[in-house]
C-alpha positions in Angstrom: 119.3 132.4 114.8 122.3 134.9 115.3 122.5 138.4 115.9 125.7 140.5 114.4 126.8 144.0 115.9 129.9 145.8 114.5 132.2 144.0 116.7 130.3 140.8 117.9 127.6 138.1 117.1 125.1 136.6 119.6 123.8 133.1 119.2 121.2 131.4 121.8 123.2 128.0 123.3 122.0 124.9 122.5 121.4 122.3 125.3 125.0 120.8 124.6 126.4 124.1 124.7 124.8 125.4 127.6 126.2 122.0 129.4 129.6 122.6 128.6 129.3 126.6 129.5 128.0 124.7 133.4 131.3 122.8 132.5 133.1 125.2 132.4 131.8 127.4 134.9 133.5 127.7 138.5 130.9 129.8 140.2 128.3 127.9 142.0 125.7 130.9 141.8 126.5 131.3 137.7 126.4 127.2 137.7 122.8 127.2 139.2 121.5 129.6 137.2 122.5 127.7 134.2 121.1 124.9 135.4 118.0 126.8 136.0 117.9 127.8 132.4 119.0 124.5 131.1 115.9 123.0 132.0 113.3 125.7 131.6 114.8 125.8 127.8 114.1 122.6 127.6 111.0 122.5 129.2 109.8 125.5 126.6 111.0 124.3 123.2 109.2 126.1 121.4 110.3 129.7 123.5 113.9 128.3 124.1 115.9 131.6 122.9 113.6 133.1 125.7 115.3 131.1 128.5 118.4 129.7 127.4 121.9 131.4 127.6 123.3 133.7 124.4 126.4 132.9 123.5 128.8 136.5 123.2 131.0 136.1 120.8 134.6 138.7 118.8 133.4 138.1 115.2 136.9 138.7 114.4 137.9 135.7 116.4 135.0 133.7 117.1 136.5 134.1 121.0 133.7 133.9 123.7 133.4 137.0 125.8 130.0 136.2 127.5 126.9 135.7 128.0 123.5 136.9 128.0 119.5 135.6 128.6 116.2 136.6 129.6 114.6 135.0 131.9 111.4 134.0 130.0 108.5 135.7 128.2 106.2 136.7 130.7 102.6 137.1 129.8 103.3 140.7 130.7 105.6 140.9 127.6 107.9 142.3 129.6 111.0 139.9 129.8 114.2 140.3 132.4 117.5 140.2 130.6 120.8 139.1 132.4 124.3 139.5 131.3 127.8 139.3 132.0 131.1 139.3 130.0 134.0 138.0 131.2 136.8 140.1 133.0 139.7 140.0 130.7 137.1 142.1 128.3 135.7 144.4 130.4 136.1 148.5 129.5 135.8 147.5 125.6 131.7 148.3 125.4 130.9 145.0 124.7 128.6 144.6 127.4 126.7 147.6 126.0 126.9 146.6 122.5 125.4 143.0 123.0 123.0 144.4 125.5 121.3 147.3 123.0 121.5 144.2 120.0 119.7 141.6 122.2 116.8 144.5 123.7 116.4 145.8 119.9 115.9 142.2 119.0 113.7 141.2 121.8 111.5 144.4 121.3 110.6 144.1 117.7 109.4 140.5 119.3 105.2 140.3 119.0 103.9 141.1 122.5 107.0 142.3 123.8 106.0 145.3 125.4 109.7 146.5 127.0 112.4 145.1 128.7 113.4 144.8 132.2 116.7 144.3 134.6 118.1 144.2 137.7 121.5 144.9 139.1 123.3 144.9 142.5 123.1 148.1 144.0 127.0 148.6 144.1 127.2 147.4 140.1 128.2 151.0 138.9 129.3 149.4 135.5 125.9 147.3 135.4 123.7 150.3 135.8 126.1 152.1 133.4 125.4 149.7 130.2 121.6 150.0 131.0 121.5 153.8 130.7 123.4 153.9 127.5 120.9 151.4 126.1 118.2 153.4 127.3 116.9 151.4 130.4 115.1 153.8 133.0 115.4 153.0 136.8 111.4 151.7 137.6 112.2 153.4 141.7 111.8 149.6 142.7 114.3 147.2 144.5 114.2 143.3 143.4 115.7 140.7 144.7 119.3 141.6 143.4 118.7 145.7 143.6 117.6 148.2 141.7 115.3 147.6 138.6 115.1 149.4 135.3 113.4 149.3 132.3 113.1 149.6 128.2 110.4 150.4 126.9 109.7 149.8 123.4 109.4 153.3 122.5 112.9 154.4 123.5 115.6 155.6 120.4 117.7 153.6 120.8 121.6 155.8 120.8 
């Protein structure tokens, strides 16, 4: 499975490839989350592109820029999605173009009913992406900060 944009293509990691992203990962939050997906992937075979890490990738190049995931399919149909690109290509919109690809995937998904995120309350850029895509704040605070949502409805721009 692979998903292409204009400038990018998304793929969902592999076990091997998730262990050498851990491998290759410095830090220890990122490294436990990975670890965390890692095994739920592999503990839901058959739902692994809902837990594993997505591979970000220049199709020009092949270069890895980041990474995306959700964090399961809840029965809710509602799943979280996480994401982060790495520094040296920040303020390019790939964050927002992998983002809207990976929610317009994940929605035409049978008994996806939106998607939802969460971002640290001083992430400016985070909270940026989600409005172009379309995510709506939800006026609750997670864990991490604010949440928004997608819901299936939205045009997407």
């Amino acid at each position: 499975m692979q998903l292409i944009t204009e400038r990018l293509f998304l793929i969902p990691l592999h076990p091997d490839e998730m262990r050498a992203l851990i491998a290759h990962t410095t830090d220890p939050e990122t490294v436990e989350a990975y670890h965390e997906m890692l095994t739920l992937s592999q503990a839901h075979p058959e739902q692994r592109v809902w837990y594993t890490a997505w591979g970000i990738y220049l199709n020009a190049s092949g270069d890895f820029v980041g990474d995306l995931c959700f964090k399961g399919l809840p029965e809710s149909g509602r799943p979280e999605i996480g994401y982060g690109i790495l520094e040296k290509y920040w303020n390019h919109g790939y964050t927002t173009e992998a983002v809207r690809a990976a929610c317009q995937w994940a929605l035409a998904q049978p008994g996806v009913k939106a998607v939802e995120a969460e971002t640290d309350p001083a992430n400016a850029a985070s909270q940026a992406v989600l409005r172009k895509v379309g995510f709506a704040p939800t006026g609750t605070i997670g864990e991490e900060g604010p949440r928004f949502i997608l819901h299936r409805d939205v045009l997407f721009l």
